[in-house]
N, C-alpha and C positions, 0 to 999 in steps of 0.2 A: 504494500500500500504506500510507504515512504516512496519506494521508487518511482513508482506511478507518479505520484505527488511533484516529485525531484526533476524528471522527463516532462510532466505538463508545464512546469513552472521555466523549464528550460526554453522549453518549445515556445514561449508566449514570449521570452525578450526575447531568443534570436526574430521575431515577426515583428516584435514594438522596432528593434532596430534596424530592423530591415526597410521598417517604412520611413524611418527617419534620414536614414541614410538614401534615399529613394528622392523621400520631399527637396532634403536640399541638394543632392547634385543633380538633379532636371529644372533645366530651365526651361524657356518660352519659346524656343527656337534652337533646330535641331545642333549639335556641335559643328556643323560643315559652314555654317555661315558666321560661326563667331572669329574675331579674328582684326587686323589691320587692312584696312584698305586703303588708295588713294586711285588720284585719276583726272580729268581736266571735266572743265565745264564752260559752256558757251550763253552768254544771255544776251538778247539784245546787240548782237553783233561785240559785246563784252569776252574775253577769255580769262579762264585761270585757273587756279590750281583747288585739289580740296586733300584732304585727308581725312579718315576717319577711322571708326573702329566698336565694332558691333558687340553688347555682351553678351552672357545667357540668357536675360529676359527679354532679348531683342529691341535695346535702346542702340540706335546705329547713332552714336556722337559724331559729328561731323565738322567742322572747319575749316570754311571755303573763304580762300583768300582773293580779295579784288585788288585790282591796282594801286588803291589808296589805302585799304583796309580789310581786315576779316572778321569773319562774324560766324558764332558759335551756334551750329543749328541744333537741334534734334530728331531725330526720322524715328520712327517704329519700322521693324521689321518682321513679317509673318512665319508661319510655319514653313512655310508651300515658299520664302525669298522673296515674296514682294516688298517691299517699302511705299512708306509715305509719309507726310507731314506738313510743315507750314514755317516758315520765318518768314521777318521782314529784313530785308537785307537793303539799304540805303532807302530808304522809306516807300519800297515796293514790298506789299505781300504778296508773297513765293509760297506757290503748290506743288509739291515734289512728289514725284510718283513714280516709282520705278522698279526692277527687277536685279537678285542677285540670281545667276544660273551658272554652273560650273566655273567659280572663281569669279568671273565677269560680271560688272556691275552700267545696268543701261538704265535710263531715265529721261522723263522729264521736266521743263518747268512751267509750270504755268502763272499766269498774273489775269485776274477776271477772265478768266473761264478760258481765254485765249494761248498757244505753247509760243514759250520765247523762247525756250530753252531746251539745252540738251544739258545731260551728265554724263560720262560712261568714266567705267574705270576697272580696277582687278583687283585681288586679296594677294597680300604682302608676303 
């Protein structure tokens, strides 16, 4: 009866830590998209550079550099590598929309509904 008792009582943590160990290392986005990225971006007949870098809950931190200036975005990234998001960057609001697929990263940007922009770029 001990033993029984001993094996149940075993059985229940290795499960309680199983699941805890489960909860925190799965994030929101599979491990193939976390990572560094960079790559160029076009707006408005504008060029320049960005860089970023996506975690496990799929915040893609990004920082796109303009001629004068940079400006710290943030994008959500999905299960399935889509992205998207919103900054104002020199006092246009920017709609970004775009795909990570095999390392490669394409988008675009939009301002009132209309695309000014491109993004692409690759994981580091």
């Amino acid at each position: 009866m001990k033993q029984r008792r001993t094996v149940s009582i075993l059985g229940m943590l290795i499960l309680a830590v199983s699941a805890v160990v489960l909860t925190v290392s799965c994030g929101k986005v599979p491990s193939k998209y976390i990572g560094s990225y960079s790559g160029t971006w076009s707006f408005s007949g504008d060029t320049g550079n960005w860089k970023g870098e996506v975690d496990k809950d799929g915040k893609f931190n990004m920082k796109i550099t303009t001629s004068t200036s940079s400006t710290d975005i943030i994008l959500t990234v999905l299960k399935d590598g889509v992205f998207s998001g919103s900054a104002t960057i020199e006092k246009d609001k920017l709609i970004f929309k775009g795909l990570i697929n095999d390392k490669k990263v394409t988008g675009t940007i939009s301002k009132d509904g209309m695309l000014v922009g491109t993004i692409t770029g690759k994981k580091n």
